[in-house]
ROLUMDREN-101059 format. One line per field, with one value per residue (C-alpha): residue number from 0; residue in three letters; x, y, z. Coordinates in nm, 4 decimals, padded with zeros to 6 digits. Example, Ala and Ser with C-alpha at 12.3 -4.5 7.8 and 13.67 -1.06 7.14 Angstrom:
% ROLUMDREN-101059
seq	c(0 1)
type	c(Ala Ser)
u	c(01.2300 01.3670)
v	c(-00.4500 -00.1060)
w	c(00.7800 00.7140)
***
This chain:
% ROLUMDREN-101059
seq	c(0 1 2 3 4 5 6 7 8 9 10 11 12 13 14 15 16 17 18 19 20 21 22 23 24 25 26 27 28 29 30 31 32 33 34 35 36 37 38 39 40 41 42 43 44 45 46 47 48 49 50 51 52 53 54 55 56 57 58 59 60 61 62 63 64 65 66 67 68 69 70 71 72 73 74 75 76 77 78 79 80 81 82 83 84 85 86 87 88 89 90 91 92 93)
type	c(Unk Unk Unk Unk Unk Unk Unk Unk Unk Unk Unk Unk Unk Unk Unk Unk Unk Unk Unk Unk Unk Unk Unk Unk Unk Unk Unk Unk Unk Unk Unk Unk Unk Unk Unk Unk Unk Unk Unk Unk Unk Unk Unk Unk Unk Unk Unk Unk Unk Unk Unk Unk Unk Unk Unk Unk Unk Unk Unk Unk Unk Unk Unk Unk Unk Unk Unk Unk Unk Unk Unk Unk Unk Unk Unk Unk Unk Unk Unk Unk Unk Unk Unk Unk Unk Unk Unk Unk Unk Unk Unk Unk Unk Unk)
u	c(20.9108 20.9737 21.0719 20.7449 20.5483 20.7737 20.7166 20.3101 20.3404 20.5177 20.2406 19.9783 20.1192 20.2043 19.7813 19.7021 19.5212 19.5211 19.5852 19.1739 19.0990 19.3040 19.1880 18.7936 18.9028 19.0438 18.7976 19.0171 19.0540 19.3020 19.5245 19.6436 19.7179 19.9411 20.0447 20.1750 20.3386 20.5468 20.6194 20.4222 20.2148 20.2498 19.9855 19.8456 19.9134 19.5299 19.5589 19.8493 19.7281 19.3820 19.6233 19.8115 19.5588 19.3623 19.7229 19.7116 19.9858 20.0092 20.1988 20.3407 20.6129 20.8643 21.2420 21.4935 21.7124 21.4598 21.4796 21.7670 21.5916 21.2415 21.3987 21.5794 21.1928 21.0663 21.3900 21.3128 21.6962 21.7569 21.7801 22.1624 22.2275 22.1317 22.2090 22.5987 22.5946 22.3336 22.4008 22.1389 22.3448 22.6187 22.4338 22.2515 22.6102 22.6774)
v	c(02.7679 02.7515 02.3873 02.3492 02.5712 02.4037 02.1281 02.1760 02.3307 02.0077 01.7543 01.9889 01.9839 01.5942 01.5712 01.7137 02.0194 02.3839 02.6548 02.7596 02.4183 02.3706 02.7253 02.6206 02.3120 02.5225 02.7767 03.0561 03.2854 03.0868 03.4485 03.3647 03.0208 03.1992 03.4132 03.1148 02.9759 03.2753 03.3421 03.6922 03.5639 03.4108 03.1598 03.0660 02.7338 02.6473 02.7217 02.4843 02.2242 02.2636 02.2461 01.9718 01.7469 01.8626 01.6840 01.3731 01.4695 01.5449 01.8505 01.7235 01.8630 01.5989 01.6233 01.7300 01.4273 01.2046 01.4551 01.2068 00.8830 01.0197 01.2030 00.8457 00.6412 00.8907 00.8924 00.5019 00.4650 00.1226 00.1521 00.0299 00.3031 00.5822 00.4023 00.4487 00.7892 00.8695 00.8177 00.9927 00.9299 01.1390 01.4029 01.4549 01.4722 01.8013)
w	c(-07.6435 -07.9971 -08.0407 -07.8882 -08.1450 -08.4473 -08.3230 -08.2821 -08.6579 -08.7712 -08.6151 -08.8130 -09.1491 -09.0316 -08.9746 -09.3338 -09.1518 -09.2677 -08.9893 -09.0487 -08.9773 -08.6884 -08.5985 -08.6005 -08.3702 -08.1082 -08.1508 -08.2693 -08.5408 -08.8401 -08.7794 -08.4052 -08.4971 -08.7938 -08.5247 -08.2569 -08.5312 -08.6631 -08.3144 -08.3109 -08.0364 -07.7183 -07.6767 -07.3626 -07.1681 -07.2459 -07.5636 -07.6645 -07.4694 -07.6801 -07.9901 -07.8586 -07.7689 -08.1371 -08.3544 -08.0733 -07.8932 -07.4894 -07.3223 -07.0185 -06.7600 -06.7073 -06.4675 -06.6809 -06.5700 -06.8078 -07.1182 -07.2585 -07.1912 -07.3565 -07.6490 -07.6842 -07.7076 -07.9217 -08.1646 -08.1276 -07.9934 -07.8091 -07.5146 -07.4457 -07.6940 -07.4740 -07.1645 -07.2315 -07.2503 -06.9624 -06.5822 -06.3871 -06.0697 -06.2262 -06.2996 -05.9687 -05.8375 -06.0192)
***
């Protein structure tokens, strides 16, 4: 959970916006979003989708077999780079 709240911290600092202003697009006092992001608070799933989708970005549940591949495209790896060191087949055999 918290490379998901740094990571929702980094995209609003990336966006220019202030935790009140992110705070008054959610709908929420600027103190829970300080809060979430100091790890005081547990958010709700609504609530960090509402965040999410406020810095352009998308929570999504993917298979864990296709965390390599996707942390590969978003690192903007080529794609023979992190096809030599991932084998799906191999690691459904485990």
């Amino acid at each position: 959970m918290n490379d998901l709240i740094q990571s929702l911290k980094n995209a609003r600092k990336k966006k220019g916006l202030t935790q009140l202003q992110l705070a008054q697009s959610v709908g929420l006092p600027q103190g829970h979003i300080s809060s979430i992001e100091s790890g005081k608070t547990d958010a709700r799933l609504s609530t960090l989708v509402e965040m999410a989708r406020v810095l352009e970005h998308e929570l999504m549940l993917i298979p864990r077999q296709l965390i390599i591949p996707i942390k590969a495209l978003i690192n903007g790896e080529e794609l023979a780079a992190f096809e030599q060191r991932w084998r799906p087949d191999e690691e459904n055999e485990s």
